[in-house]
SENU-109095 format. One record per residue (C-alpha): residue in one letter; x, y, z. Coordinates in steps of 0.25 Angstrom, whole numbers, padded with zeros to 4 digits, always signed. Example, Ala and Ser with C-alpha at 12.3 -4.5 7.8 and 13.67 -1.06 7.14 Angstrom:
A+0049-0018+0031 S+0055-0004+0029 
! end
This chain:
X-0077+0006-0012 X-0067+0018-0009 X-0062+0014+0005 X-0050+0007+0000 X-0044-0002-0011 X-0044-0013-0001 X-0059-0015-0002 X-0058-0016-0017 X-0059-0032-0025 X-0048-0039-0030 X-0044-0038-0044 X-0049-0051-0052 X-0035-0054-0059 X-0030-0054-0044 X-0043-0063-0039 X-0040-0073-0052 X-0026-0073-0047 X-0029-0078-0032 X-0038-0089-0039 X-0028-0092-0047 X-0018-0093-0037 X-0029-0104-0031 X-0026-0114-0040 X-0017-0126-0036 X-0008-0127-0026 X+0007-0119-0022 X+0016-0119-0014 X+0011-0110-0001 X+0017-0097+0010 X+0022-0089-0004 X+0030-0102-0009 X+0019-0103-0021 X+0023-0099-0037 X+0013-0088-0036 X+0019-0078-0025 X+0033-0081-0032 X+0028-0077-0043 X+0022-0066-0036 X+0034-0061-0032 X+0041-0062-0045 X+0030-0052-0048 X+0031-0042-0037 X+0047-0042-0042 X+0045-0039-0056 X+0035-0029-0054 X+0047-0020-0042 X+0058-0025-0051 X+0065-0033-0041 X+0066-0047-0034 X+0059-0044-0021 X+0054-0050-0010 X+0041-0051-0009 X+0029-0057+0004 X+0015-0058+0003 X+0007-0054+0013 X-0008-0051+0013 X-0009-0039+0017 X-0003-0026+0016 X+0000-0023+0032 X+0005-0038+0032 X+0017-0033+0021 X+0019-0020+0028 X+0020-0027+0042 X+0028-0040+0036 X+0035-0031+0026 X+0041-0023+0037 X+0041-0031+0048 X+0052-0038+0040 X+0061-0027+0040 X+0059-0021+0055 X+0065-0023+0068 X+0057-0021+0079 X+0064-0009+0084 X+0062-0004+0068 X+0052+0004+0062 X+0045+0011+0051 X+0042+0023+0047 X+0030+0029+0039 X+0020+0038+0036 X+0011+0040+0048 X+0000+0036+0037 X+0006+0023+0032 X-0003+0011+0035 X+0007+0006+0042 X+0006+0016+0053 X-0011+0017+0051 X-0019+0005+0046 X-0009-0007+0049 X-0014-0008+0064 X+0001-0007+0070 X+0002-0020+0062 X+0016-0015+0059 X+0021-0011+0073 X+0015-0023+0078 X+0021-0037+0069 X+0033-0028+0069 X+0036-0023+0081 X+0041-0011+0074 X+0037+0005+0073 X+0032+0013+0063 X+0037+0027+0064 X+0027+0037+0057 X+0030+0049+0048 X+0020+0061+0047 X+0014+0057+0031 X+0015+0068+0020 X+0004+0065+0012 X+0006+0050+0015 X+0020+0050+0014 X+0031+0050+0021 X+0047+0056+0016 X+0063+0052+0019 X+0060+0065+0030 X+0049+0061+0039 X+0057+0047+0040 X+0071+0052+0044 X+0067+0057+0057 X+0066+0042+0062 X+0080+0042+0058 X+0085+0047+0072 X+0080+0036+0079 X+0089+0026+0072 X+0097+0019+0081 X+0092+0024+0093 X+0085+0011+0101 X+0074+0021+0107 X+0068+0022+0094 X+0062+0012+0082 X+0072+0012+0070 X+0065+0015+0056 X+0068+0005+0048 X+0056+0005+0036 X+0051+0015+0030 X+0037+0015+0026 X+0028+0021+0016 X+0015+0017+0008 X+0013+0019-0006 X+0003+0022-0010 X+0001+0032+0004 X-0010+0032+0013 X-0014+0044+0010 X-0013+0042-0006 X+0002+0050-0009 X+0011+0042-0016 X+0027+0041-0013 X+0034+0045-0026 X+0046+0036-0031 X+0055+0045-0025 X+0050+0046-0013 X+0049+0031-0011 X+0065+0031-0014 X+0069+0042-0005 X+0062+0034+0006 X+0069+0022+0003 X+0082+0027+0002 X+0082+0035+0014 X+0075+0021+0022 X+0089+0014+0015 X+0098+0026+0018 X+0095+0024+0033 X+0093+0009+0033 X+0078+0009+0033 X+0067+0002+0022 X+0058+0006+0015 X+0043+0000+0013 X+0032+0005+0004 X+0018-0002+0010 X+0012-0003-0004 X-0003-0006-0002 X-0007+0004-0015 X+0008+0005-0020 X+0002+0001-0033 X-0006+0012-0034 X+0007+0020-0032 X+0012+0013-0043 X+0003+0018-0051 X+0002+0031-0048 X+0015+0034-0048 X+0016+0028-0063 X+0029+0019-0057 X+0031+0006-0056 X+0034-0004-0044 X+0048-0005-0045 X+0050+0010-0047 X+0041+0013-0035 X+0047+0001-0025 X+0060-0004-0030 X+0066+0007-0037 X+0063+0016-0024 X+0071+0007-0015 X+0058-0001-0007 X+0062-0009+0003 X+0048-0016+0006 X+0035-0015-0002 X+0021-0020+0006 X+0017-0021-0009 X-0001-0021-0008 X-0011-0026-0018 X-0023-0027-0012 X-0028-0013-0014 X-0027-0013-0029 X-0033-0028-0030 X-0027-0039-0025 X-0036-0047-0014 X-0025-0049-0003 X-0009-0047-0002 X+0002-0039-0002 X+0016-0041-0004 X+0028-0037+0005 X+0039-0035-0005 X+0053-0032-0002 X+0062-0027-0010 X+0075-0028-0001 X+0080-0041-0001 X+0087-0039+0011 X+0074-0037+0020 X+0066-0048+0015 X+0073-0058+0022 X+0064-0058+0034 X+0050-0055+0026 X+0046-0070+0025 X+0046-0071+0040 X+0040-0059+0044 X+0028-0063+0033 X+0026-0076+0041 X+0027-0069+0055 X+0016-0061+0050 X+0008-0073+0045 X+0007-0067+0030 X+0013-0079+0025 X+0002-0083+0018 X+0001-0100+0014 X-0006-0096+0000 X+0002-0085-0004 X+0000-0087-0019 X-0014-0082-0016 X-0007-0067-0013 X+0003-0069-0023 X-0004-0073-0035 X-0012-0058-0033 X+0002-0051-0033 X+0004-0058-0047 X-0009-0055-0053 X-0010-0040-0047 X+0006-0039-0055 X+0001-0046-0067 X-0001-0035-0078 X+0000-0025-0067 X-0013-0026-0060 X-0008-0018-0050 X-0006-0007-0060 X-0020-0008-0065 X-0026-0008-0053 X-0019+0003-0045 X-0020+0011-0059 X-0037+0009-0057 X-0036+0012-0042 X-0027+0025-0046 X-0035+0030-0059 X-0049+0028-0049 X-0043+0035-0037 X-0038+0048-0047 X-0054+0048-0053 X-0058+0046-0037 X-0051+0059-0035 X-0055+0067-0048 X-0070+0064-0045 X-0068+0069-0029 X-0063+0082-0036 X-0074+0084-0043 X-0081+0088-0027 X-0076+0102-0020 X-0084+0095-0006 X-0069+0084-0008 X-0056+0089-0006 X-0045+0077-0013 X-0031+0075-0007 X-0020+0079-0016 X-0012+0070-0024 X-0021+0057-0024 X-0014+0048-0033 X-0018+0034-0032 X-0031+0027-0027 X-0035+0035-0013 X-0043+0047-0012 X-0041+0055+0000 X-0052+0067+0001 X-0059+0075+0011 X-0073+0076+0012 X-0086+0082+0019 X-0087+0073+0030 X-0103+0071+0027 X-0099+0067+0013 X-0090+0056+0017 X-0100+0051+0026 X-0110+0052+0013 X-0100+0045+0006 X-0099+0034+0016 X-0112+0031+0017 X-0110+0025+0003 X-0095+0022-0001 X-0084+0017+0008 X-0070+0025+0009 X-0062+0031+0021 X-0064+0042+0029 X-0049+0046+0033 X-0053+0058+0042 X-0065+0063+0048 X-0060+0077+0051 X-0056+0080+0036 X-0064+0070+0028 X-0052+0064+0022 X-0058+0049+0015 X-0048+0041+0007 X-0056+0035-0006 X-0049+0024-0013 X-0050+0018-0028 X-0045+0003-0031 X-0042-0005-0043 X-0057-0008-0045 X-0063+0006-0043 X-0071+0012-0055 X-0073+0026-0058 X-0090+0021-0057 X-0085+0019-0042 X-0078+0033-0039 X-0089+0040-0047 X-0101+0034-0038 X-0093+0040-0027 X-0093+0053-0033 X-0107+0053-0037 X-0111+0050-0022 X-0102+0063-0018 X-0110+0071-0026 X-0123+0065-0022 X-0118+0068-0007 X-0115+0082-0011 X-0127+0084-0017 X-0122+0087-0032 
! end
């Protein structure tokens, strides 16, 4: 229940929209009135006409989304914790024939310093030349990139003729916590390229590659098709986009995620045996434990154990998780330690 928001349902609204979707016929490969419609959507909600390609998962609009904008000799630099670098299988490096150059994290994050020092390698032909810069928001780790560190990167990628992309599997879980909004978070800051998710805060399946630079979305449609992510019923992907921004479902849902992951950590506290990273904003736990109470733990709930020497686990709430869910979890903590 607590290993990711991935393994949670789909909302209802989002499952009556699919069937929806299912009825008649329209126009296929993204030509239907439902994904225009969809994109009107995702224009209204950053305050700008973008460009926007569906794409079913989240490493397919981090691969297609960037592969886009990369030469071959080209790369991008991250955070050595981005997903891109850990849990995409090289997937990056391989369709795109291009190198990710990693930064030491901060807490998840990484700053305009730690890039520059690619810098000297621009123009040089022994060496990849950084082209994207890439972060994740929310982090791997659970920080958050305030607004203003969001725009410093992005004017220092356009200052040296580099892009910026956020991969935004939980970004609306940023949102939220941040109290902001999508525009003031993405287009205000300068955002070249969004991998904008929705599948861990309750759609079924799809995410969308949104460009907000006209003049890099010329080749998107193409690098999609390469890909094989140009899907023949699209409308079944777009028509969750519309019902996920209809009445901010989105918010709702990260808002739950959020309020859950806040009462997750308040009722860890309560245990001296746990010791709680610092400045948990957003739906992921990280804590260190005994390592014979995680395997207690184990035996009867499913989350992550991140490192066997410390005892660091990652716990994560979703849009569906109840406080009866957290507190059976922390019943069975106490049963384990014998209070």
């Amino acid at each position: 229940m607590f290993m990711s928001d991935n393994n949670s349902g789909v909302h209802p609204k989002i499952m009556e929209a699919v069937m929806e979707a299912n009825n008649g016929h329209d126009f296929a490969y993204g030509n239907d009135n439902t994904s225009k419609k969809a994109i009107e959507e995702i224009s209204k909600l950053l305050g700008k006409d973008v460009d926007v390609y569906f794409v079913t998962t989240g490493t397919a609009a981090n691969v297609i989304g960037m592969g886009g904008l990369l030469g071959t000799y080209e790369a991008v630099v991250c955070a050595d914790t981005a997903h891109i670098n850990v849990d995409e299988c090289g997937a990056l490096e391989r369709f795109t024939g291009s190198k990710i150059l990693t930064i030491a994290n901060k807490n998840g994050k990484i700053a305009v310093e730690g890039v520059r020092k690619y810098l000297h390698s621009l123009g040089d032909e022994h060496q990849s030349q950084p082209k994207i810069i890439s972060i994740s928001q929310t982090t791997e780790t659970g920080s958050l990139y305030s607004l203003d560190e969001i725009r410093r990167l992005a004017d220092f990628a356009h200052h040296n003729n580099m892009y910026l992309h956020i991969d935004g599997a939980r970004i609306a879980n940023a949102v939220v916590a941040l109290k902001t909004s999508f525009k003031e978070m993405i287009t205000d800051t300068g955002v070249d390229l969004l991998s904008f998710g929705g599948t861990k805060n309750g759609m079924m399946i799809g995410e969308a590659i949104v460009s907000l630079n006209k003049d890099i979305s010329q080749s998107l449609k193409f690098h999609r098709k390469q890909g094989m992510q140009l899907l023949s019923k699209m409308r079944f992907i777009s028509a969750q986009f519309i019902a996920y921004l209809d009445g901010e479902l989105w918010r709702k849902n990260a808002a739950n995620a959020n309020e859950m992951g806040r009462y997750f950590a308040h009722r860890l506290s309560e245990f001296e045996e746990i010791t709680l990273k610092d400045g948990l904003e957003t739906n992921m736990i990280f804590a260190n434990m005994d390592r014979d109470l995680i395997r207690l733990l184990q035996e009867k709930f499913d989350f992550y154990l991140l490192d066997e020497d410390t005892g660091l686990v990652r716990l994560v709430t979703s849009f569906d998780t109840k406080k009866e869910d957290i507190d059976e979890f922390i019943d069975y903590i106490g049963t384990c330690l014998n209070r």
